[in-house]
N, CA, C and O atoms as a DFTB+ gen file, in Angstrom:
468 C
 N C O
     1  1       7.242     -21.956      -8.201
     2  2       7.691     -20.826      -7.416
     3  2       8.148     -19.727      -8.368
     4  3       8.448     -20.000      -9.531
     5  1       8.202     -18.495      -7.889
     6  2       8.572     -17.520      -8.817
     7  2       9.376     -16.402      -8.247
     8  3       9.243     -15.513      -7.405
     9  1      10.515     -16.966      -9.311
    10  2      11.994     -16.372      -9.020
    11  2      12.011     -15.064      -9.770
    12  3      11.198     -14.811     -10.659
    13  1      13.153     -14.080      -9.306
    14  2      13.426     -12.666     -10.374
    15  2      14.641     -12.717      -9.925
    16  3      15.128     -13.056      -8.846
    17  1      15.236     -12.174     -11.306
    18  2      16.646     -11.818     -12.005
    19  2      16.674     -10.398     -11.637
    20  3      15.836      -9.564     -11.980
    21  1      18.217     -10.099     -10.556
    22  2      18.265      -9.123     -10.276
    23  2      19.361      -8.363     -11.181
    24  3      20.300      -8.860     -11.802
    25  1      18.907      -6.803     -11.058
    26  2      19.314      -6.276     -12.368
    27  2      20.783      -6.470     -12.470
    28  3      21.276      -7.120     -11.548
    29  1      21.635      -6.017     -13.453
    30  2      23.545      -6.468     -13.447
    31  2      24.003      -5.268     -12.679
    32  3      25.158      -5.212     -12.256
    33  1      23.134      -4.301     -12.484
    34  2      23.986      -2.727     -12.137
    35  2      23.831      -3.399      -9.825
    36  3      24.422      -3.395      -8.745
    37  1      22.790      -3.745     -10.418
    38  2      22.732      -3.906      -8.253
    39  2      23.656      -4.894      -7.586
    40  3      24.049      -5.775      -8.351
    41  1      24.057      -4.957      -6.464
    42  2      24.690      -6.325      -5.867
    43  2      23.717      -7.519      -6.343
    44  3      22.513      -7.653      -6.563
    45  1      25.018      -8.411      -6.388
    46  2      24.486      -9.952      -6.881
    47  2      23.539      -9.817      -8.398
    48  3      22.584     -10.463      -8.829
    49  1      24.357      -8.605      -8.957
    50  2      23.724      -8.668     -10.775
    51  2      23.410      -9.957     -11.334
    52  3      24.389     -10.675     -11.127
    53  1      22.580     -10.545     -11.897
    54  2      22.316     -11.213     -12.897
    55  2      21.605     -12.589     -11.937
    56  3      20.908     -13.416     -12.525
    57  1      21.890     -12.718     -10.323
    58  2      21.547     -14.003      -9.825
    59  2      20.050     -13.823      -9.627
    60  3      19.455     -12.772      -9.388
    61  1      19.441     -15.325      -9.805
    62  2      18.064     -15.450      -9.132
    63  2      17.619     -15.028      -8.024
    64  3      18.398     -14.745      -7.114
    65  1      16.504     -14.927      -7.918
    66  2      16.377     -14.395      -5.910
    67  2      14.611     -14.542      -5.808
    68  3      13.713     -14.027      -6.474
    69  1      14.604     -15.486      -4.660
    70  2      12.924     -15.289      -4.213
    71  2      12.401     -13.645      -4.212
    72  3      13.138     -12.671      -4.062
    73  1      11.427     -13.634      -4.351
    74  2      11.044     -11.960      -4.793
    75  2      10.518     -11.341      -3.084
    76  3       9.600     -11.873      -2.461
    77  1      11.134     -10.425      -2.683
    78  2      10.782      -9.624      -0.983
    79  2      11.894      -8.203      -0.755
    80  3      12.669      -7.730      -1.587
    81  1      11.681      -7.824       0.448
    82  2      12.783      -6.933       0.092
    83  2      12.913      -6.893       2.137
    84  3      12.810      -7.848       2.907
    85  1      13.149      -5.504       2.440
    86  2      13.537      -5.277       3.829
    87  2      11.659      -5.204       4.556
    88  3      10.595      -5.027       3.962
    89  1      11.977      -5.443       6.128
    90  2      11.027      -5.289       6.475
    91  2      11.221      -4.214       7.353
    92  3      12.167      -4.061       8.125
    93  1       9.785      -3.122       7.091
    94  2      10.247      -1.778       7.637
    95  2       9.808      -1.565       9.201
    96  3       8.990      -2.338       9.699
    97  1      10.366      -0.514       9.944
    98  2       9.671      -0.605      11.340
    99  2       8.517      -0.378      11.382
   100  3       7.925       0.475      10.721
   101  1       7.997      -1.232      12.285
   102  2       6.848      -1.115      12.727
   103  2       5.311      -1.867      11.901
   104  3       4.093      -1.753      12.039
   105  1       6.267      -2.661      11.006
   106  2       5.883      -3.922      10.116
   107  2       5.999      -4.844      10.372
   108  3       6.805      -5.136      11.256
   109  1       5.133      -5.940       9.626
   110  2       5.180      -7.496      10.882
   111  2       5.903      -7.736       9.482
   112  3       5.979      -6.826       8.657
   113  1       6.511      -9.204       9.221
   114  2       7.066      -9.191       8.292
   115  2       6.005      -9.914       7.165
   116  3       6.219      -9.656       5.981
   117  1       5.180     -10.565       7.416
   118  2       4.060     -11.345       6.889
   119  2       3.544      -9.659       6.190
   120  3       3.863      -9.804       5.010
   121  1       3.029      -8.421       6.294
   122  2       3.206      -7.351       5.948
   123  2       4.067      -7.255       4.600
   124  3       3.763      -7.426       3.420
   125  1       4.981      -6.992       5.093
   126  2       6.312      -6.634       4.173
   127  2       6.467      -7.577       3.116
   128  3       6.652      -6.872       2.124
   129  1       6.500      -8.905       2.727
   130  2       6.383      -9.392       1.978
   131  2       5.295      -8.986       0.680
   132  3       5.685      -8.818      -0.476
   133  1       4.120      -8.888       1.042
   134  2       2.816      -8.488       0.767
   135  2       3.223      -6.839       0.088
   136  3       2.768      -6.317      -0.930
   137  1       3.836      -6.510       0.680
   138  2       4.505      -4.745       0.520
   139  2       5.253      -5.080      -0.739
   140  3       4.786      -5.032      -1.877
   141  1       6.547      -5.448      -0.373
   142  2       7.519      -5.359      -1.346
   143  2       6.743      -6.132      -2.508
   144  3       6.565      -5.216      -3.312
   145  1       6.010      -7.608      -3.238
   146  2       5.901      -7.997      -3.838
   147  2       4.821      -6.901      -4.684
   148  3       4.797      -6.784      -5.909
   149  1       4.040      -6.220      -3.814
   150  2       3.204      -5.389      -4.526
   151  2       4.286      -3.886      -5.525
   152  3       4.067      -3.362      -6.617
   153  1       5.146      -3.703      -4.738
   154  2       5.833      -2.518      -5.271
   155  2       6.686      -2.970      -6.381
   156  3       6.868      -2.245      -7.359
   157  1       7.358      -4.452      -6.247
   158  2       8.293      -4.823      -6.948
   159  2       7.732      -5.675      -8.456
   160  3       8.152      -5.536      -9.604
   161  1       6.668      -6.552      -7.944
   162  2       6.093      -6.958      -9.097
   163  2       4.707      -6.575      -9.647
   164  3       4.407      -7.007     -10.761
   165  1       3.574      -5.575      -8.770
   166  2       3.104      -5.013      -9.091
   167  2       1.349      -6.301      -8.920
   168  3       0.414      -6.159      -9.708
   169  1       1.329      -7.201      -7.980
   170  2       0.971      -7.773      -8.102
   171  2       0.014      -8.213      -5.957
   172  3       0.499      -7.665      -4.967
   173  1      -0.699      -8.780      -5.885
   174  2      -0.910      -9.114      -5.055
   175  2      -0.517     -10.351      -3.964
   176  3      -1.538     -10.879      -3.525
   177  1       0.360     -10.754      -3.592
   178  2       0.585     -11.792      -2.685
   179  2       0.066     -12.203      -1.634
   180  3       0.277     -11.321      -0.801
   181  1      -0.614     -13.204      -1.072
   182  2      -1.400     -13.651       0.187
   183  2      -0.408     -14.545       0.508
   184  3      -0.459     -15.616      -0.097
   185  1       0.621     -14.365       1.426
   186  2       1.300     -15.384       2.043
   187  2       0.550     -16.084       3.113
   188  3      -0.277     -15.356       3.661
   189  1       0.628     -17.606       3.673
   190  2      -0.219     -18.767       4.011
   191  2       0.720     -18.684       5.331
   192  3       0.222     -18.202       6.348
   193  1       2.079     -19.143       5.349
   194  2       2.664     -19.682       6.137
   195  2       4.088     -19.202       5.972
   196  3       4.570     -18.978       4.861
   197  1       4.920     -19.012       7.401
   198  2       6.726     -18.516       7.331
   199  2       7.204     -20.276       7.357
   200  3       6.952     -21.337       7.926
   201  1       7.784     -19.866       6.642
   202  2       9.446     -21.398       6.543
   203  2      10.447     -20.730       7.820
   204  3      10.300     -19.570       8.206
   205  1      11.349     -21.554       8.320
   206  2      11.840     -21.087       9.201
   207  2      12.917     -20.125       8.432
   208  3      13.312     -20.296       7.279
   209  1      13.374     -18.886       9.482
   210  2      14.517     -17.811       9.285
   211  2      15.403     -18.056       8.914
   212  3      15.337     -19.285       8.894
   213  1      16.558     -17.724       8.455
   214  2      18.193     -18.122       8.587
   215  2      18.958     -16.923       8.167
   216  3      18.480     -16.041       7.454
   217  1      19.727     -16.926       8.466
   218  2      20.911     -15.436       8.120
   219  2      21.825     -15.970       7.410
   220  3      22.251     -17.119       7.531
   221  1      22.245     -14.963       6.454
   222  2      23.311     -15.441       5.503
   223  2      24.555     -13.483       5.727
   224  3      24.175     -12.313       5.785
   225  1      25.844     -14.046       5.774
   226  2      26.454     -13.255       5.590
   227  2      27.272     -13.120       4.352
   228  3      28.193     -13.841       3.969
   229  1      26.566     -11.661       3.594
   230  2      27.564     -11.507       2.549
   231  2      28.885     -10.897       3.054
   232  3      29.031     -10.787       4.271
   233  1      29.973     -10.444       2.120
   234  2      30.953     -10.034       2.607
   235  2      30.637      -8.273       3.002
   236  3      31.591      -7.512       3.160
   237  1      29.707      -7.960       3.081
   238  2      29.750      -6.491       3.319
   239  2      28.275      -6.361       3.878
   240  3      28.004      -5.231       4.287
   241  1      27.437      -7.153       3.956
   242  2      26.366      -7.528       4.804
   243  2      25.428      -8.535       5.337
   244  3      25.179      -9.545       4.680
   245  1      24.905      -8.322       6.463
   246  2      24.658      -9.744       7.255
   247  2      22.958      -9.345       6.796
   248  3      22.593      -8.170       6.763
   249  1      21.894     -10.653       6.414
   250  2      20.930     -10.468       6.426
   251  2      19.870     -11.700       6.972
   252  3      20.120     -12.903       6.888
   253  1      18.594     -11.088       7.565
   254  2      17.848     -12.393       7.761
   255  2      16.439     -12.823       6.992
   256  3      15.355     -12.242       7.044
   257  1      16.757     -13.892       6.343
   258  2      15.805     -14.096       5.282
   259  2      14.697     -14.798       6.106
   260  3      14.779     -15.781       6.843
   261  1      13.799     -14.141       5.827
   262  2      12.433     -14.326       6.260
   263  2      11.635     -15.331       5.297
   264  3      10.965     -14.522       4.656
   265  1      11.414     -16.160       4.974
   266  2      10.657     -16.881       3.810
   267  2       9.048     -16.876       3.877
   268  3       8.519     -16.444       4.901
   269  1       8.518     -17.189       3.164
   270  2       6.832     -17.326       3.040
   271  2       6.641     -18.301       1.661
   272  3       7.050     -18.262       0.501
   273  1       5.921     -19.050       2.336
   274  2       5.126     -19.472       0.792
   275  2       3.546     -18.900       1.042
   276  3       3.152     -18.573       2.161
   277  1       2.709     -18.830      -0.172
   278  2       1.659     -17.928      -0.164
   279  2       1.074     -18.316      -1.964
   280  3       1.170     -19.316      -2.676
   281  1       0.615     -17.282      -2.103
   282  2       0.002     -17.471      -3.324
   283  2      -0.540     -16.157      -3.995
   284  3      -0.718     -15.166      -3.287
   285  1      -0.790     -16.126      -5.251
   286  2      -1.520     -14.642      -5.535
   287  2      -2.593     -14.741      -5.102
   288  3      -3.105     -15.799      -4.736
   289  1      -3.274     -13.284      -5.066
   290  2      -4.528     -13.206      -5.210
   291  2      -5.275     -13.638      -6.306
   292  3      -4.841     -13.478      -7.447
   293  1      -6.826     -14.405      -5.988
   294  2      -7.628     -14.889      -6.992
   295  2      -7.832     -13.185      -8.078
   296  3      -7.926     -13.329      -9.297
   297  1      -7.860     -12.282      -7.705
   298  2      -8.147     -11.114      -8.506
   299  2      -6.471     -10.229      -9.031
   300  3      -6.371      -9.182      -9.672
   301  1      -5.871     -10.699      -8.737
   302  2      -3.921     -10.064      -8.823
   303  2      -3.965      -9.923     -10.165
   304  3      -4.622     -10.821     -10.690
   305  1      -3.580      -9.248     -10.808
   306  2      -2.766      -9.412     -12.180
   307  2      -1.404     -10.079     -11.996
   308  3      -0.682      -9.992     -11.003
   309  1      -1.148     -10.843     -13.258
   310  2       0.411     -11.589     -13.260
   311  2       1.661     -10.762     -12.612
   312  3       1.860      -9.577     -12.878
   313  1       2.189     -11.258     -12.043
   314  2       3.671     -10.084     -12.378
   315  2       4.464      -9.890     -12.830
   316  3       5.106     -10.834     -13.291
   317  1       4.960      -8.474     -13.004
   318  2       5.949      -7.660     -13.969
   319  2       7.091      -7.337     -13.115
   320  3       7.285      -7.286     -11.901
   321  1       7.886      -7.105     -14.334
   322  2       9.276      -7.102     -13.731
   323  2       9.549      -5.322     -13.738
   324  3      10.124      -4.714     -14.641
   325  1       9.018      -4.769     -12.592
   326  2       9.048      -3.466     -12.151
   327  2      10.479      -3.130     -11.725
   328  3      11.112      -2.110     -11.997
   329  1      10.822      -4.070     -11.084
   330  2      12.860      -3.719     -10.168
   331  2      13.784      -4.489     -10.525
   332  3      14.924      -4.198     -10.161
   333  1      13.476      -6.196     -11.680
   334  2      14.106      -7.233     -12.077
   335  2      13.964      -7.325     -13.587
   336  3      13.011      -7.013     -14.301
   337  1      15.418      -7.944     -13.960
   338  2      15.784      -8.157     -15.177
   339  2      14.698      -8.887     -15.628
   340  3      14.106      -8.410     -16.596
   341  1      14.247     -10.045     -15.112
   342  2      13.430     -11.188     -15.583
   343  2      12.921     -12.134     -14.477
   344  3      13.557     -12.653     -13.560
   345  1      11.843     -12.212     -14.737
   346  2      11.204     -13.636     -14.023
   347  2      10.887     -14.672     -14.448
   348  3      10.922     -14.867     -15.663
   349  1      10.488     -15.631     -13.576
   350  2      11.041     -17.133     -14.224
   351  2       9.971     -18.225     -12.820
   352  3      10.099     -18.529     -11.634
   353  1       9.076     -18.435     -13.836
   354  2       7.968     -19.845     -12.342
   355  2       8.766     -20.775     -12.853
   356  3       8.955     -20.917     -14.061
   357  1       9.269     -21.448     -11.973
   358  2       9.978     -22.768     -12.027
   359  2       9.099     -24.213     -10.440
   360  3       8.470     -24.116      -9.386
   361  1       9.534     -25.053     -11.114
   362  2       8.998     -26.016     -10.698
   363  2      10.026     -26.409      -9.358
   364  3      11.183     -25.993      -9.402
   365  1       9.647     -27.080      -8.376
   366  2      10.806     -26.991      -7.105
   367  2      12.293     -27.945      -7.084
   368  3      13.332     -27.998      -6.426
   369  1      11.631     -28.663      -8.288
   370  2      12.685     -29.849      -8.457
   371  2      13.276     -29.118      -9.633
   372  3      14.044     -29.858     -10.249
   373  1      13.182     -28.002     -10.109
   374  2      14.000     -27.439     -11.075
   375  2      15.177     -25.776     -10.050
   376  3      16.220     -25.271     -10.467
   377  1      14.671     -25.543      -9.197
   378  2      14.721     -24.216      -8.475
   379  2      16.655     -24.101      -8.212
   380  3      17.221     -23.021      -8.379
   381  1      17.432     -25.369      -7.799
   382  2      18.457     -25.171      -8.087
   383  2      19.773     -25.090      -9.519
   384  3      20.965     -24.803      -9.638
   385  1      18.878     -25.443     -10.195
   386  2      19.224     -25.412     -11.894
   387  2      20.014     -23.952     -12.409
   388  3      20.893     -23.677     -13.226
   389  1      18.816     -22.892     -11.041
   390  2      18.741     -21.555     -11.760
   391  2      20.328     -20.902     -10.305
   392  3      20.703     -21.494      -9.294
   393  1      20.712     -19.836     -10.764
   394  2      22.116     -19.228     -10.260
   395  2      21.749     -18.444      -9.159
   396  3      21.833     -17.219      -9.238
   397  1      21.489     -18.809      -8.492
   398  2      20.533     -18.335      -6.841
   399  2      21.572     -17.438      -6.341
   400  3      22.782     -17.597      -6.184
   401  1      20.809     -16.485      -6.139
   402  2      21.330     -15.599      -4.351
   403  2      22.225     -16.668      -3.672
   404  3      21.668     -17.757      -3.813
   405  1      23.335     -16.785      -3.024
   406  2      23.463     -17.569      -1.833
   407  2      22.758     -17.703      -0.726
   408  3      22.473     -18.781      -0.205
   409  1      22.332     -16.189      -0.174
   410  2      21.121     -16.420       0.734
   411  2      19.800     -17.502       0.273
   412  3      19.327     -18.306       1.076
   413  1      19.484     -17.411      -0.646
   414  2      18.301     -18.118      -1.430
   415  2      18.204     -19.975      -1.326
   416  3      17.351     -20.862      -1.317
   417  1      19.716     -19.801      -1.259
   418  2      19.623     -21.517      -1.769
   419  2      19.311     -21.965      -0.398
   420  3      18.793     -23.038      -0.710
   421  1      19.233     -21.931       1.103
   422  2      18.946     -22.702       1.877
   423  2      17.033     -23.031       1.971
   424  3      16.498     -24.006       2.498
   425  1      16.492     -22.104       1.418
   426  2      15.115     -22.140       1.535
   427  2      14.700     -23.258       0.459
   428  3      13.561     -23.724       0.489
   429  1      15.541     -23.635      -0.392
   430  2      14.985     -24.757      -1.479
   431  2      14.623     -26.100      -0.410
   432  3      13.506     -26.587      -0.238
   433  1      15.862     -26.515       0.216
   434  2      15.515     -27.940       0.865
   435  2      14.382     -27.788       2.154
   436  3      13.669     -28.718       2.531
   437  1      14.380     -26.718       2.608
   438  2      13.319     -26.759       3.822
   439  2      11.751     -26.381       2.728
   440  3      10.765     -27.100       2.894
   441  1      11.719     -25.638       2.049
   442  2      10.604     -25.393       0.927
   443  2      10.214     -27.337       0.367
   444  3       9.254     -28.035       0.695
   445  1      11.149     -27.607      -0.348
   446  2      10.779     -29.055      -0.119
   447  2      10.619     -29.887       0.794
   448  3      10.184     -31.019       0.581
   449  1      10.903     -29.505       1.787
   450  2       9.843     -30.764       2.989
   451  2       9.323     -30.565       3.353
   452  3       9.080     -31.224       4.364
   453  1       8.503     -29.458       3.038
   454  2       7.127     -28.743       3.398
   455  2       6.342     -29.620       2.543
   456  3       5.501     -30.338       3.083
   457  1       6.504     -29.661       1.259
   458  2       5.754     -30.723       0.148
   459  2       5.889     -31.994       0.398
   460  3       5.165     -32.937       0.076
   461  1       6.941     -31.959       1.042
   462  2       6.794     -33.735       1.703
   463  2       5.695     -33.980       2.572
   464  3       4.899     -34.897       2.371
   465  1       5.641     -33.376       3.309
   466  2       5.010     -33.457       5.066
   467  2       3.782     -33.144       4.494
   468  3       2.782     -33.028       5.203
């Protein structure tokens, strides 16, 4: 999976975070994923399938994380860290190792029983 290090100047400086951003009106969110990963890492994403939703409240905002697993495009270039300190493919049995978003960390255990099933 492939995580990015968000910059130290933004909220939640320096933590890991699945790579997406907001989904805009009048966008499906399967869209927006595909959007943001192109703007942010500069790269192509084909998401397959949504993991289920969940909301996480920070102390100054409520958000709902939309998940996808997917894959690049066979023609994508790699991605670059256009909006993030650093990126990092990690393996799923390694994914809590790294200093996650709080929003982030509930998608690890449902992401793994997807690989179960």
């Amino acid at each position: 999976m492939l995580l990015a290090q968000r910059p130290t100047h933004k909220h939640l400086g320096g933590k890991w975070e699945f790579p997406g951003g907001k989904v805009e009106n009048d966008e499906s969110p399967s869209a927006a994923i595909a959007r943001e990963v192109r703007e942010e890492l500069g790269c192509e994403f084909l998401p397959r399938f949504e993991l289920p939703r969940s909301v996480h409240h920070y102390e100054k905002i409520t958000i709902e994380m939309i998940p996808f697993v997917g894959h690049l495009a066979e023609s994508s270039p790699l991605p670059l860290c256009h909006e993030h300190a650093a990126l990092s493919w990690a393996e799923p049995c390694e994914l809590l190792s790294y200093d996650l978003a709080p929003a982030d960390i509930p998608i690890i255990p449902v992401y793994r029983q997807t690989l179960e099933s």
